[in-house]
C-alpha positions as CSV (number, residue, x, y, z in Angstrom):
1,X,0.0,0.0,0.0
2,X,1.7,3.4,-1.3
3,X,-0.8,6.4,-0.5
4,X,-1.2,9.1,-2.9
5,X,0.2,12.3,-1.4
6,X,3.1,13.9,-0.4
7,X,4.2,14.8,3.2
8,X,5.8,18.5,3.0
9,X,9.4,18.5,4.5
10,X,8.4,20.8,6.8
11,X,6.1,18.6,8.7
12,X,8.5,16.4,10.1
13,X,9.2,17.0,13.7
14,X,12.8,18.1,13.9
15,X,12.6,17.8,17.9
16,X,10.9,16.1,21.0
17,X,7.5,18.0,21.9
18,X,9.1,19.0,25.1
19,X,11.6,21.1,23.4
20,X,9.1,23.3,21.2
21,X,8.3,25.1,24.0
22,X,8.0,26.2,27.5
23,X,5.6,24.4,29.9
24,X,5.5,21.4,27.3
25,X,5.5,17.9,28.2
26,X,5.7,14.3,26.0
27,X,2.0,14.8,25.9
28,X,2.1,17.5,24.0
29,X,1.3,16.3,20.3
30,X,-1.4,16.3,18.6
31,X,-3.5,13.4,18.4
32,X,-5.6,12.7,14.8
33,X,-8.7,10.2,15.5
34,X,-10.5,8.2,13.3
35,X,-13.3,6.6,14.0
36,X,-13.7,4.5,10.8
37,X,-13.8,7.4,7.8
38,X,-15.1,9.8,10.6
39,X,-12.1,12.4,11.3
40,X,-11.5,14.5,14.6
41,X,-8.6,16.8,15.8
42,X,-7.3,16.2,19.3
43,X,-4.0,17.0,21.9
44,X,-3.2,13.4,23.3
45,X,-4.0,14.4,26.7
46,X,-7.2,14.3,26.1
47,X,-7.1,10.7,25.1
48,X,-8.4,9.3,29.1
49,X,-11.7,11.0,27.0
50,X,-11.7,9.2,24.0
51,X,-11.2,5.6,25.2
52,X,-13.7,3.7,28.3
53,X,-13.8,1.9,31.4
54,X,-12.7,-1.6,30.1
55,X,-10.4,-0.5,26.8
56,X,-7.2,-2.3,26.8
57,X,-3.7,-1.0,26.1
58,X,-1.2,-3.7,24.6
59,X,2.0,-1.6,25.0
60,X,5.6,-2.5,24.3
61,X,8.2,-2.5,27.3
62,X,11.4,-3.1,24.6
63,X,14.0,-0.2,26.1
64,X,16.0,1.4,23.3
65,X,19.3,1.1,22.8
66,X,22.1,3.3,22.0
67,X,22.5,1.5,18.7
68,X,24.6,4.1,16.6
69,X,28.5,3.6,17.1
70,X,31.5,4.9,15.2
71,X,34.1,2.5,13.3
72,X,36.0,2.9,10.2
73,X,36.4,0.5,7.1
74,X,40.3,0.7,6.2
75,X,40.4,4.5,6.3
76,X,36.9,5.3,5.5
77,X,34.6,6.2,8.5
78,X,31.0,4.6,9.0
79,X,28.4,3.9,11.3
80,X,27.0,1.0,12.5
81,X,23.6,0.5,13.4
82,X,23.6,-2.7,15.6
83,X,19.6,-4.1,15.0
84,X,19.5,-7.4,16.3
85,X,21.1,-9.6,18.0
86,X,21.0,-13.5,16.7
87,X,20.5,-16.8,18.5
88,X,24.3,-17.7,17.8
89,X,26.3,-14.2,19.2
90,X,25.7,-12.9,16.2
91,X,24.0,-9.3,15.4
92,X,22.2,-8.1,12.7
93,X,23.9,-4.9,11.8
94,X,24.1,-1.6,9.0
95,X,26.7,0.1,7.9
96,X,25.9,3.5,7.2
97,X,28.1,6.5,5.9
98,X,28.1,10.2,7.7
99,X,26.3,12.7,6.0
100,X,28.3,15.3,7.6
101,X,25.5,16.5,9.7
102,X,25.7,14.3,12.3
103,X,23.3,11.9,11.1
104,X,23.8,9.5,8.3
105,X,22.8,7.9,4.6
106,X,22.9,4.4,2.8
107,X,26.2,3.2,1.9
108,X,26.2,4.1,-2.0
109,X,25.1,1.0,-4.3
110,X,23.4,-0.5,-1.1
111,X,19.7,0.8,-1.7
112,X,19.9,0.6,-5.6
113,X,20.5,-3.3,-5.0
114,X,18.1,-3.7,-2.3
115,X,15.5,-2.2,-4.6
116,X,16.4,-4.6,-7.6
117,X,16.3,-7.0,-5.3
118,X,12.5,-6.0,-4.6
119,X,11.7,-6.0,-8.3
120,X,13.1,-9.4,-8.7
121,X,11.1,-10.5,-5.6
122,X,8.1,-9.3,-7.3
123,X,8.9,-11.0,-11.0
124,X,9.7,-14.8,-9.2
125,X,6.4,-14.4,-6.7
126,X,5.9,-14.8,-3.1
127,X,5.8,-18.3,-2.8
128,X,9.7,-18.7,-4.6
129,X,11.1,-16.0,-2.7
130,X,9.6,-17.1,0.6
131,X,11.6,-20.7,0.5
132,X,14.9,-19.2,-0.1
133,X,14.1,-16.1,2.4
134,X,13.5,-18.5,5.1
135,X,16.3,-20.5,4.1
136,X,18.3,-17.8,4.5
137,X,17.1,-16.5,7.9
138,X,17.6,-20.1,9.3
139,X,21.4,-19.8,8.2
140,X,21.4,-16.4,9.6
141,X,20.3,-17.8,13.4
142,X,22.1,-21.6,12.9
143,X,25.6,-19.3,12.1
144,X,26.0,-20.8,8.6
145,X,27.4,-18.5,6.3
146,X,30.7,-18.7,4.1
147,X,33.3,-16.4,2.6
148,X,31.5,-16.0,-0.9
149,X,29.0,-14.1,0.9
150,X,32.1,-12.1,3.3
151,X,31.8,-8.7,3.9
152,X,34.7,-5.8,5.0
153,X,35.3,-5.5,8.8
154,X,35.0,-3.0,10.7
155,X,37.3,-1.6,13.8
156,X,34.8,-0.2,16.2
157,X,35.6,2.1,19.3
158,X,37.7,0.3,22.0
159,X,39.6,-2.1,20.1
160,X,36.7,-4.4,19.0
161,X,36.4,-5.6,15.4
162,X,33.2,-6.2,14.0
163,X,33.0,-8.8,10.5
164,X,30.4,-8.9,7.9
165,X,29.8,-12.6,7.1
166,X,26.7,-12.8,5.4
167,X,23.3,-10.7,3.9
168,X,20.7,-12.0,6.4
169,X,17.9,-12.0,3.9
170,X,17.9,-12.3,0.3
171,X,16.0,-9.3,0.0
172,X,19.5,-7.1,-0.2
173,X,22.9,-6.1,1.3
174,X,21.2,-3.5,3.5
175,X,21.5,-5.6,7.1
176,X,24.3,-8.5,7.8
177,X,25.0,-11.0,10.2
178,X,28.2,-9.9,11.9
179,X,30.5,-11.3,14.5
180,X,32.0,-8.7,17.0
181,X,35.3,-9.7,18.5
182,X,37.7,-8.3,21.0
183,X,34.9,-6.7,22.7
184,X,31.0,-7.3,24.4
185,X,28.3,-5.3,22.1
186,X,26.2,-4.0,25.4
187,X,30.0,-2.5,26.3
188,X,30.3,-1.2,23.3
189,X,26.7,0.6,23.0
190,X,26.8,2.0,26.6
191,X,30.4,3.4,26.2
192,X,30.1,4.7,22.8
193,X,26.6,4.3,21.5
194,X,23.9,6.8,20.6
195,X,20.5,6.6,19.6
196,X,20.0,6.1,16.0
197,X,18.6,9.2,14.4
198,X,18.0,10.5,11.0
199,X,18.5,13.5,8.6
200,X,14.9,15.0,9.7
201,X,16.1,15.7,12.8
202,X,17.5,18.8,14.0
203,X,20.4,17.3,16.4
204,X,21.6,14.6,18.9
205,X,19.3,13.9,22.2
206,X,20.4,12.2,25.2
207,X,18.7,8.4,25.3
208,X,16.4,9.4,27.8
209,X,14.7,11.3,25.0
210,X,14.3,7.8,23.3
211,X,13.0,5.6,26.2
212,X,9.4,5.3,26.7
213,X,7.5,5.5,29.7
214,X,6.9,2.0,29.7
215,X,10.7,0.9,28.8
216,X,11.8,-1.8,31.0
217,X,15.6,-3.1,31.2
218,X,16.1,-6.4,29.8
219,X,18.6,-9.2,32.2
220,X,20.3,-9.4,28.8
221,X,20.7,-6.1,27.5
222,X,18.9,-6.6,24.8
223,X,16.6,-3.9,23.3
224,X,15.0,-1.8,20.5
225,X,17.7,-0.2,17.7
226,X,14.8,2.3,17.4
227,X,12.4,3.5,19.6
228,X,9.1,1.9,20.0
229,X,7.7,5.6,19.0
230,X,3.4,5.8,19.4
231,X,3.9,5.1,23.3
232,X,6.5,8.3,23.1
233,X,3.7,10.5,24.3
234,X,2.4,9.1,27.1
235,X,3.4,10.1,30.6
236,X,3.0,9.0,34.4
237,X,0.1,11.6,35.4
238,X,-1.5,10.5,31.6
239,X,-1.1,6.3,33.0
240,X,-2.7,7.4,36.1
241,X,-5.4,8.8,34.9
242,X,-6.6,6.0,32.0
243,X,-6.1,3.4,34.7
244,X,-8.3,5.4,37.2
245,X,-11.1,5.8,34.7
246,X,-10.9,2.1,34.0
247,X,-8.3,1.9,31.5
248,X,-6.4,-1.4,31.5
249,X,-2.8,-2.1,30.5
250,X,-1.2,-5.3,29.1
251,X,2.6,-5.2,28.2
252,X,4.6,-7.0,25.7
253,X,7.9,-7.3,24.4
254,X,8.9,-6.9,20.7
255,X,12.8,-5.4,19.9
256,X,12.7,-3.8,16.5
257,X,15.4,-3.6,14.8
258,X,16.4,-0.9,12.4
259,X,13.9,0.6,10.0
260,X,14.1,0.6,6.4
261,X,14.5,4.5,5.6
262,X,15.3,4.7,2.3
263,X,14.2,1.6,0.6
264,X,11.1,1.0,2.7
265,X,11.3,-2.9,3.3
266,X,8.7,-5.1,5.1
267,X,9.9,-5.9,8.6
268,X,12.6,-8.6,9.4
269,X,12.3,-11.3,11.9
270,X,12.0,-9.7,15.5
271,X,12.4,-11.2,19.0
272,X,8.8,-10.9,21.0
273,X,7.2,-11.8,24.2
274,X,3.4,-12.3,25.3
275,X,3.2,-13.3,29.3
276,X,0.9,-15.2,30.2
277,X,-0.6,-12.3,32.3
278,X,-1.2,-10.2,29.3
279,X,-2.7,-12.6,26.9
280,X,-5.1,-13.0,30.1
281,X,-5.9,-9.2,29.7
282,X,-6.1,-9.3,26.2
283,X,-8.8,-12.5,25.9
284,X,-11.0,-11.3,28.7
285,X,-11.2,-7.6,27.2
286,X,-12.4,-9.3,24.1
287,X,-14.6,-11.3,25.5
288,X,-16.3,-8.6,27.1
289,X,-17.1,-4.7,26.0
290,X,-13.9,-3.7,26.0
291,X,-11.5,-2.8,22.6
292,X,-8.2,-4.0,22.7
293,X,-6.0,-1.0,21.2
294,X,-2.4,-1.5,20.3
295,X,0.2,1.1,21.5
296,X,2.1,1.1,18.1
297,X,3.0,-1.3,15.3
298,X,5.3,-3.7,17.5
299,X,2.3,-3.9,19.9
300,X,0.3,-5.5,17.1
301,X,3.1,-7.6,15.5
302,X,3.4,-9.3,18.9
303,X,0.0,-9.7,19.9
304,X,-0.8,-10.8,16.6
305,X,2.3,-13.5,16.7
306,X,1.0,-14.7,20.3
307,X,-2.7,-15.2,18.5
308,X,-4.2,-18.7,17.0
309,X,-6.2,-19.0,14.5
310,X,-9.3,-19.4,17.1
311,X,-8.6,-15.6,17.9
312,X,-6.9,-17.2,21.0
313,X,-4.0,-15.2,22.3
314,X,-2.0,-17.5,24.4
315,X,1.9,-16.8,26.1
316,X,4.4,-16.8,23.5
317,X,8.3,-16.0,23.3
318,X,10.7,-16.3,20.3
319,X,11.3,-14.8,17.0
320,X,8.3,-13.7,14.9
321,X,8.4,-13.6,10.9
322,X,4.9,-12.6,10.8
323,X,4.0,-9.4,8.9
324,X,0.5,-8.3,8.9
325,X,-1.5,-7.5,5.4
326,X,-4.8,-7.1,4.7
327,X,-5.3,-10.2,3.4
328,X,-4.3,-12.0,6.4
329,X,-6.2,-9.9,8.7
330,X,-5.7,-8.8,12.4
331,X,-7.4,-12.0,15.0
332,X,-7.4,-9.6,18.2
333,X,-6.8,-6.1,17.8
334,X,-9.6,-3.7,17.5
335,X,-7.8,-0.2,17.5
336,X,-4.3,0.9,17.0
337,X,-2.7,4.0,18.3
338,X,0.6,4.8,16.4
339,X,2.7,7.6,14.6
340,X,2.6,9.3,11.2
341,X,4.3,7.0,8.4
342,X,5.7,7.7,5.4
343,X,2.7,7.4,2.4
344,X,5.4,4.2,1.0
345,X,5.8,2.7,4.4
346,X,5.1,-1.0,4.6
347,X,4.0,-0.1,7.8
348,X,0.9,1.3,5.8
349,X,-0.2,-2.4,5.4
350,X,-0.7,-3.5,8.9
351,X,-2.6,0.1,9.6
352,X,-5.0,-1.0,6.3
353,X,-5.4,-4.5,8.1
354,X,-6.8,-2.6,11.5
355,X,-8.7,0.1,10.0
356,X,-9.2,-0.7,6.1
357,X,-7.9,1.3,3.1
358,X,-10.6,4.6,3.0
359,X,-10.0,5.3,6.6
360,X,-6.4,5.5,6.1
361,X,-6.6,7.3,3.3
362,X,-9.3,9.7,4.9
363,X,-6.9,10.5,7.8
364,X,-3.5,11.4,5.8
365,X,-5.5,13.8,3.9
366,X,-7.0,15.3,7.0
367,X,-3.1,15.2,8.4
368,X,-1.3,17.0,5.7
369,X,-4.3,19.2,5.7
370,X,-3.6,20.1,9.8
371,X,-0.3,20.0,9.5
372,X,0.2,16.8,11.7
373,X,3.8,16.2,12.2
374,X,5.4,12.8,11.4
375,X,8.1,10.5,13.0
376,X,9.2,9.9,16.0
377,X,9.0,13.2,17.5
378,X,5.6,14.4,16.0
379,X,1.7,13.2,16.6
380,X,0.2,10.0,17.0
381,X,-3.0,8.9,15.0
382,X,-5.5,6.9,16.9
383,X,-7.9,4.4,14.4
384,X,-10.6,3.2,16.5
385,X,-13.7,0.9,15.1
């Protein structure tokens, strides 16, 4: 699903809502609302208003890392976004080149092949591509890979050396398994890490401005490479009050790895969890009068992972390939509450699948008509039933 308008440069939010002004807090976006093809203008405090006693919240605890470190290739700087880390040590990573204003761009060549790639996925057809993509993933997780495939390495910050061994899809050379030596990644992100951030942005924020209020810290270290952005806005007075009024929360876990910026690219295997607890929450709200709403696009990819076919959400923990269309549908969720994408985003599909085609269409036109702003930073959209 590709939309059919174009989001004005200046719409994007170039900072945190906090920082546009004095007196401002993380609630202070702008919240879009559509009920169906029916379109209202909100701020997202007043969202306690807009749900009811007995609503459910599926929110994602994934902290965020400090995925953006420093290393050069021979004498050629780049950065390394550090996505995902692989049953076998391994992580998922992207090299990157600096832009010169502190944030970065794709490697040159990368993101012409990774869209032929695309093209050539579309001339063999789903079913041919899907064998060899899942062939390749379970190479990518069983360490299998071979020199034909070897990419440069990569002297990070601190001595470590980072090695390129093989594409972890077939998709493209955009993201690698890599084996880090001489060092421990969680070392190197806390020491010399930053959050990942792109051209739209104005400049560098401290991680705090990345975490959620709903982060938790993983035993592990593991964690998002980008933030888990709709639950951005909310804030402890905001919890408080949605939970007095009724308001029920169910958390799960989903680390996203790095988005596709340039070449927009369906989402790659992810880790998740569903606790028992929360698939609890999330069968008896639909049981009864409740809606169960998803805080975000990992929210529903997890959920969604942890639900049978009998619309059944039961515990679950693991990797998830699943990637939510229109034609397969959404089993549980009801409502979704998430940011502004871009009119290619694949994430476009999954919103179709919650709220159908003319409501999403209905509510971009009434965004770039308000001047909504998108990304992380900007408002939030809210598609309820």
């Amino acid at each position: 699903m590709a939309l059919a308008l174009r989001v004005p440069e200046e719409l994007s939010a170039r900072v945190p809502a906090e920082q546009r002004g004095p007196g401002l807090d993380r609630d202070g976006v702008r919240l879009l609302v559509s009920h169906g093809t029916e379109v209202s203008h909100h701020v997202f405090g007043e969202l306690p208003g807009l749900l009811r006693a007995g609503d459910l919240l599926v929110v994602n605890t994934s902290p965020t890392l400090a995925a953006a470190v420093d290393g050069r290739v021979g004498h050629a700087r780049v950065v390394v976004h550090f996505s995902t880390r692989g049953d076998d040590g391994r992580w998922a990573v992207e090299l990157r080149e600096p832009d010169g204003r502190g944030t970065t761009r794709a490697r040159a060549g990368v993101e012409g092949r990774t869209r032929a790639r695309a093209e050539v996925r579309e001339v063999a057809g789903p079913e041919e591509e899907g064998h060899a993509e899942r062939g390749r993933r379970r190479a990518g997780r069983s360490g299998a890979g071979g020199p034909a495939g070897a990419g440069p390495e990569v002297l990070l910050p601190g001595g470590g050396r980072l090695v390129l061994e093989e594409p972890v899809s077939a998709r493209g050379e955009r993201l690698w398994w890599a084996r880090v030596s001489g060092a421990e990644v969680p070392v190197v992100l806390r020491e010399h890490g930053r959050a990942i951030r792109y051209s739209y942005t104005e400049r560098d924020q401290p991680l705090s401005a990345y975490q959620t209020v709903f982060a938790l810290p993983s035993a592990d270290g593991a964690g998002s490479a980008e933030m888990p952005s709709a639950a951005r806005p909310f804030t402890a007075r905001l919890v408080a009050e949605l939970v007095s009024r009724g308001v029920q929360f169910a958390p799960v876990t989903l680390h996203t790895g790095v988005a596709s910026a340039e070449a927009h690219e369906p989402p790659y295997p992810e880790r998740f969890s569903v606790p028992a607890a929360s698939a609890r929450l999330i069968n008896a709200a639909g049981a009864g009068d409740g809606r169960v709403i998803a805080v975000g696009t990992t929210a529903v990819r997890a959920v969604e992972s942890a639900a049978g076919a009998d619309g059944v959400v039961r515990a679950a923990a693991g990797w998830t390939e699943l990637v939510v269309t229109p034609e397969r549908g959404v089993r549980v969720v009801d409502g979704l509450l998430t940011g502004l994408h871009e009119p290619e985003a694949s994430h476009l599909l999954m919103l179709e699948a919650v709220a159908g085609r003319a409501a999403i269409d209905r509510g971009y036109e009434a965004a770039v008509r308000g001047r909504y702003l998108w990304h992380e930073f900007g408002d939030v959209h809210l598609l309820l039933p």
